[in-house]
N, C-alpha and C positions, 0 to 999 in steps of 0.2 A: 547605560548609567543608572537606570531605573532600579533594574535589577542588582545591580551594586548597591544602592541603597537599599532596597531590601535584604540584601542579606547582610550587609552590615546591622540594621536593622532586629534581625533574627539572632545576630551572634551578642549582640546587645541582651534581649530578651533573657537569651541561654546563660549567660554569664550571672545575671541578677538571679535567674533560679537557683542555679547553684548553689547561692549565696543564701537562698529563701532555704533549698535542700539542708544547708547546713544546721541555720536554726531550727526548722520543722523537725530533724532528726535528734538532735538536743530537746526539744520539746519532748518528743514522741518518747525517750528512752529514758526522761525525769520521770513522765507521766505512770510509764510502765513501773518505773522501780516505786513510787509509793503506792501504785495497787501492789504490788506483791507486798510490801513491809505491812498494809493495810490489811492484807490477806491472811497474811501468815500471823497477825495479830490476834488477830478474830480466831483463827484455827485453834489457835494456843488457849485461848480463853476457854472457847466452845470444849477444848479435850480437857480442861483443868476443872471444867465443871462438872466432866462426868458425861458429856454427849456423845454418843455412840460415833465409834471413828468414821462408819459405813455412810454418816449425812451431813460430815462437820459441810464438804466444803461445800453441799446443797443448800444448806441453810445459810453459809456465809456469803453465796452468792446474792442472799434477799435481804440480807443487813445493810441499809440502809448507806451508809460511810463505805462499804466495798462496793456496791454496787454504782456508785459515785465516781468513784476511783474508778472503774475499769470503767463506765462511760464517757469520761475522762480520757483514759488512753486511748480508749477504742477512736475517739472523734481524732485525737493528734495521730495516730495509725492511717485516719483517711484521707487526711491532710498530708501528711509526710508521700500518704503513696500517688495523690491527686500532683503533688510536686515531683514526682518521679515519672508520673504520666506526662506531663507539664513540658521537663527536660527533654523526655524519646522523642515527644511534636516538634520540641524545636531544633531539635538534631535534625528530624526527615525531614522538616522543611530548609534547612540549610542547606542538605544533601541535594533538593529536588532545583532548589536556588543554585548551586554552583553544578551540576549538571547542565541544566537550562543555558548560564553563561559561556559552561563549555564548548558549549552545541551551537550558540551563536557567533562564538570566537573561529569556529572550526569551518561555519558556512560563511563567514565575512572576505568577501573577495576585495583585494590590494590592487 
């Protein structure tokens, strides 16, 4: 019975990521898409003034508001994929949990 509730347990756990997976990946894909409008901003500017095309996006990378932006996505990128990590542990250990029960079900003598 132990072992039933821990993998009930586990399958609890897995169900709530998921749920975290959903939002973390809406976060992470909002986060992305205003670096790029943030990026491509800055690009347009930098080429309207006259900046050499060879350094727009070297230089847009140290402007201040992109470099934000993509520190930005980058954190919701390691978040979304620490949640992904999150899911595969509680899948194996579900696995390792209903293996376990199986192996106790199959050695219990009647």
């Amino acid at each position: 019975m132990e072992l039933q509730n821990e993998l009930d347990k586990q399958i609890e756990l897995l169900q709530k990521s998921l749920e975290t997976l959903k939002k973390t990946g809406r976060d992470y894909a909002e986060k992305e898409r205003k670096y790029k409008i943030i990026l491509r901003q800055k690009v347009l500017e930098l080429r309207d003034e006259g900046t050499a095309i060879g350094v727009i996006t070297l230089i847009c990378y140290g402007i201040d508001e992109v470099a934000n932006a993509r520190y930005e996505r980058d954190c919701a990128e390691a978040v979304y994929k620490a949640n992904q990590e999150a899911i595969n542990t509680y899948k194996l250990k579900i696995r390792l949990i209903a293996e376990q029960i199986g192996r106790e079900w199959s050695n219990e003598k009647y």
